[in-house]
N, C-alpha and C positions, 0 to 999 in steps of 0.2 A: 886577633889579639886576645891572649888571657886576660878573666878578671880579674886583678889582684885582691878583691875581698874571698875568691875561694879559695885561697892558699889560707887566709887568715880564719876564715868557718871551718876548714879541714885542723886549723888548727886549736880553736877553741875545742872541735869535737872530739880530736884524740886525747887531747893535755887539759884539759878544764872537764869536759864530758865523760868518757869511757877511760882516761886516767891511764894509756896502755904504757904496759910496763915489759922488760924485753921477757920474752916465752908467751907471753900471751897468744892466747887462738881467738882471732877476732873473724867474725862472718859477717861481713857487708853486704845488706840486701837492698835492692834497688832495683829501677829497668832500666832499660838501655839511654833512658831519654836523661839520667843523670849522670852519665859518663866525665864530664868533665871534673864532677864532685870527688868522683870515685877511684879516680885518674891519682886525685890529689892524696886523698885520705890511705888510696893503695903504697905510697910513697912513703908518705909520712909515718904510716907503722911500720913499715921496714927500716925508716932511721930510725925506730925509738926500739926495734930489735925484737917487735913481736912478727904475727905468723899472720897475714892476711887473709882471710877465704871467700873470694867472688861468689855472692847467690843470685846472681843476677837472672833477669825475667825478662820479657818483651813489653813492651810498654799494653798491649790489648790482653797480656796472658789470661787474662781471668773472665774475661767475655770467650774467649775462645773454650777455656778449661768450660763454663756454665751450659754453651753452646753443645758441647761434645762432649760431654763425661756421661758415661754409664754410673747407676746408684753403687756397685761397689769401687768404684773411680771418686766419687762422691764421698764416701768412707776411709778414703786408703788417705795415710799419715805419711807428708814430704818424710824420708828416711833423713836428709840431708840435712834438713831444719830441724828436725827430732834432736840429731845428734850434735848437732853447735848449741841447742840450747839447755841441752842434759851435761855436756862437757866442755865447751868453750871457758874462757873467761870473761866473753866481750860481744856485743851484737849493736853494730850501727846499723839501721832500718830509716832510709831515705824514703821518703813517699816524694814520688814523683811520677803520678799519671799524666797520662797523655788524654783522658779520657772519664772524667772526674762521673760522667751519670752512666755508665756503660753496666751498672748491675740496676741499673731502676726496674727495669722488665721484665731479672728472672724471678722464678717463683721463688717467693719466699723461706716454702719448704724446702726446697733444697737449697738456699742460702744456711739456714739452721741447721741440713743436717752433715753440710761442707763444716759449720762452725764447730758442732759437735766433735766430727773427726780431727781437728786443729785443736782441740781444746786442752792436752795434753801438753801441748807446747806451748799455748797462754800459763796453764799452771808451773809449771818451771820456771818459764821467765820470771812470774811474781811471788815465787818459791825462793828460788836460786839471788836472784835481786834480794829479797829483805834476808837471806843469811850475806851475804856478802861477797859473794863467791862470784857472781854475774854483773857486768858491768854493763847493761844497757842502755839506749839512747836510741832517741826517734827523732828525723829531723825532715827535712824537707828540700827538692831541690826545686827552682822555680821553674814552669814549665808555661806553656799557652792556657793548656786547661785550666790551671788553678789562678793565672791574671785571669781571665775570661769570668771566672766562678766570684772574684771578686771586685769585677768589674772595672779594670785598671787595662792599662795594654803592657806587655811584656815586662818594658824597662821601667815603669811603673812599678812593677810587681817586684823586681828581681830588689829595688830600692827597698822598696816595705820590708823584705823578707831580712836581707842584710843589714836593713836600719831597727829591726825587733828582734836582729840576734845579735846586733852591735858587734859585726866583721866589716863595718865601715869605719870601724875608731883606731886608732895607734894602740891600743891595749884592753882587748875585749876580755879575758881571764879576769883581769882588776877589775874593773864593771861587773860582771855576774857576782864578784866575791864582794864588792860593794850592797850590792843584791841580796847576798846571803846575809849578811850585819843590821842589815834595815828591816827584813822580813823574822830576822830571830827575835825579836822587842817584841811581836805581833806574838810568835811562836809562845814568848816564856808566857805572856801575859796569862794565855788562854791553862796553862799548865796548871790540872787538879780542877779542873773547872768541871762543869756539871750539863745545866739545862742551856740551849742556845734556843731562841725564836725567832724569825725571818718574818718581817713583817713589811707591804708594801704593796700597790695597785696589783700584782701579780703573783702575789706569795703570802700563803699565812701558816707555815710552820712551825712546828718543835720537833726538837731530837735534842737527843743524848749524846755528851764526850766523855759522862764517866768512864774514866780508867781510859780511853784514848793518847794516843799521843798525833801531834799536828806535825808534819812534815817541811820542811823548811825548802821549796823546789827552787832554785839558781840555776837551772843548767844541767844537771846531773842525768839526767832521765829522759827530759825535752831539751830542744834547742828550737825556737824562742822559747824562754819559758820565762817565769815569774808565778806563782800562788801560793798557797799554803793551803795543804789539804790533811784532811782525816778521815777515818773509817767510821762513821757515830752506829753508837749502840744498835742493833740490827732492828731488836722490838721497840725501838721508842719514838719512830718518825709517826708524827700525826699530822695531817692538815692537808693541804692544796698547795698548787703551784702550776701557771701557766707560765710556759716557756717563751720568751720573748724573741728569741733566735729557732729558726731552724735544728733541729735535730740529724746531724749526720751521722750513718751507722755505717761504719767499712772495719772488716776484719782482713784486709788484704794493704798490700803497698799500691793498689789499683785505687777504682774509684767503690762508690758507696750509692746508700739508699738513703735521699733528705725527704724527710719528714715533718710537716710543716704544723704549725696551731699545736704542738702537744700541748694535754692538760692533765697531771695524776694527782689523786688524791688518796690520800695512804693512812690507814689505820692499824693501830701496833706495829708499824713497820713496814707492811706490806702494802704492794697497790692493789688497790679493790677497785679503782674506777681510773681506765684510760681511755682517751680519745684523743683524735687529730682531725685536723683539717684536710689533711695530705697525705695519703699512706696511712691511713689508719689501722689497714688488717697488716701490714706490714708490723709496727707497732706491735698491735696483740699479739701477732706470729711471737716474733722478738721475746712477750712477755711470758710466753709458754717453752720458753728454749731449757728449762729446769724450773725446781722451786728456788732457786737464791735471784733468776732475772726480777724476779717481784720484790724481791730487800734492796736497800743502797749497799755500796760496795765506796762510796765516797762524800764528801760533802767540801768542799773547796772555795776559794776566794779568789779570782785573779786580779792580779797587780804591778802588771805591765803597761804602763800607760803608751810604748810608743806603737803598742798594737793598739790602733785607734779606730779599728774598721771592722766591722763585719764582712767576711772575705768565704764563708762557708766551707772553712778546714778547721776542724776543732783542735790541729796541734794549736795554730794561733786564736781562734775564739774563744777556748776557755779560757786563755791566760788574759784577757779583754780585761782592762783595768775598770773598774766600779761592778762588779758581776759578780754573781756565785755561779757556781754547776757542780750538780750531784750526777752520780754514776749509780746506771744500775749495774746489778751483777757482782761481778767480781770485784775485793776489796784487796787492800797491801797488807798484806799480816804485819809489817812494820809497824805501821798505826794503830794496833790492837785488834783489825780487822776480822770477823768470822766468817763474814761471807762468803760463799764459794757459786761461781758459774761458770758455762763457758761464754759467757759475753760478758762486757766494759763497755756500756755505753753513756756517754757523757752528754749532758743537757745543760744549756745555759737561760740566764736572767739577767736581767738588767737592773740593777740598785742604785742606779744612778739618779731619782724620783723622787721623792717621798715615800721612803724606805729605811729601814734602820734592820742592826741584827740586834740582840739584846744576849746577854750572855750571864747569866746566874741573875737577871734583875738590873744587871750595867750597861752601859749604849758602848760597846765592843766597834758599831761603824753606824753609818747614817749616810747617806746618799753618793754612795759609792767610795767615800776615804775613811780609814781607821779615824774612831776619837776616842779611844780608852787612853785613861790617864796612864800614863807610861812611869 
């Protein structure tokens, strides 16, 4: 028996999400283990009169690809992925491993220099994305691995995933755009603003939003989503910051490298001191992948309260209601961003404490909920 919530997730993702409109070239990538998703979503742009394109993968692809690939195999650019994301309109990207620790093992270096040769394709998408021209969306299908990762069993899990995209409600579109109206008060506040500081048992930062602008996220980009993020000034992050969550690094629809205990501390900008509890040369590899992996590429607030779990998948942990995470690497030119890398890696924090952000000298939040005077 079908779910009746993935007719309704397939359909916040075409018509709330990626917006497909008829001639669209959309390329759906996934593995096999989220057929049922794909099934739906392959339907649905065919009624709304666009051009669907299967990039489909084997749920182990990428332990096999690391397993067997020669260094110029390690080099070579998907041609197929190149070109939906240099010409498409549209890219839905299911993460749906079968297999969530299946790159813990391989070396490093050739994790970075697979990233490198992919990295062509990161810059379009968040090229092609802030002109307007690329409608993408990252989402999730629920699988064993990722209940397992977050410690739930299946139907446990499949509940979470659909009750933080809200395809369990009679009208989920209405709800994100709710979403949108309640996170813009947050958005105007911050607008023209200056110095932010991040203060709390695990954070003692400054950075810059001059001339930034904050990004208002509902849905459009993630699905669950909820934050509001921006690019801060490249040279003006100072201070520290331990990671309260795990750090997960995957540049594939496969599984990833968790990094556990991060702790960086950054002057003009740049990290000058990292360490882990867990993967530590991992980490360092990471931070030598260019000069921009060492600048932020984002600084963000999630404020999804019904993602209430640490589940170690950063589509859903960064949007974890009372939290920030900043990203290294790669920034949204949207937001005023300069940064450029071939990696996006996202780290989170808990504000939930005895914590506050402070925002030109004003208390902007304090223990995980907005309190600027609206």
């Amino acid at each position: 028996m079908s779910d009746p919530r993935i007719e309704k997730f397939a359909h916040v993702l075409v018509d709330h999400s990626a917006r497909i409109q008829p001639g669209d070239r959309v390329a759906i990538e996934a593995t096999l283990a989220a057929e049922p998703l794909v099934r739906e979503l392959y339907a649905q742009i065919l009624e709304r009169g666009g051009h669907p394109h299967l990039l489909l993968s084997l749920p182990d692809q990428d332990d096999i690809f690391y397993t067997h690939a020669k260094e110029e195999q390690l080099d070579f650019m998907p041609a197929f992925q190149k070109l939906a994301y240099d010409q498409f309109e549209s890219r839905i990207r299911i993460l749906s491993a079968t297999n969530t620790r299946s790159l813990t093992n391989v070396d490093p270096a050739r994790q970075q220099r697979r990233q490198k040769a992919l990295a062509p394709i990161l810059e379009a998408q968040i090229r092609r994305g802030a002109e307007g021209v690329f409608k993408w969306v990252t989402t999730l299908f629920p699988t064993e691995a990722y209940a397992m990762e977050a410690e739930l069993s299946l139907r446990e899990y499949e509940n979470f995933v659909f009750r933080a995209s809200h395809a369990d409600q009679d009208d989920p579109i209405t709800y994100w755009r709710n979403v949108e109206k309640q996170q813009q008060k947050a958005v105007d506040w911050l607008e023209k603003r200056n110095q932010v500081v991040l203060r709390g048992t695990n954070v003692d930062l400054t950075l810059s939003i001059k001339g930034r602008k904050f990004d208002n996220s509902f849905g459009v980009y993630n699905m669950p989503d909820g934050e509001i993020f921006t690019g801060p000034v490249e040279e003006s992050v100072n201070g520290w910051v331990r990671f309260t969550y795990p750090a997960l690094y995957s540049a594939s629809t496969g599984g990833g490298v968790l990094v556990e205990g991060v702790e960086l501390t950054f002057s003009n900008g740049r990290v000058e001191q990292a360490k882990a509890d867990k993967n530590q040369d991992f980490l360092l590899k990471m931070l030598e992948s260019d000069p921009g992996a060492r600048y932020l590429g984002e600084f963000a607030i999630g404020t999804n309260v019904d993602i209430d779990r640490f589940t170690r998948n950063i589509l859903f942990d960064e949007k974890l209601g009372g939290t920030f995470h900043i990203a290294l690497g790669a920034g949204y030119p949207e937001t005023g961003s300069k940064n450029h890398s071939m990696i996006h890696w996202d780290m989170i924090c808990d504000m939930r404490k005895d914590s506050e952000i402070l925002v030109d000298g004003d208390t902007f939040y304090r223990n995980g909920e907005f309190v600027f005077k609206k």
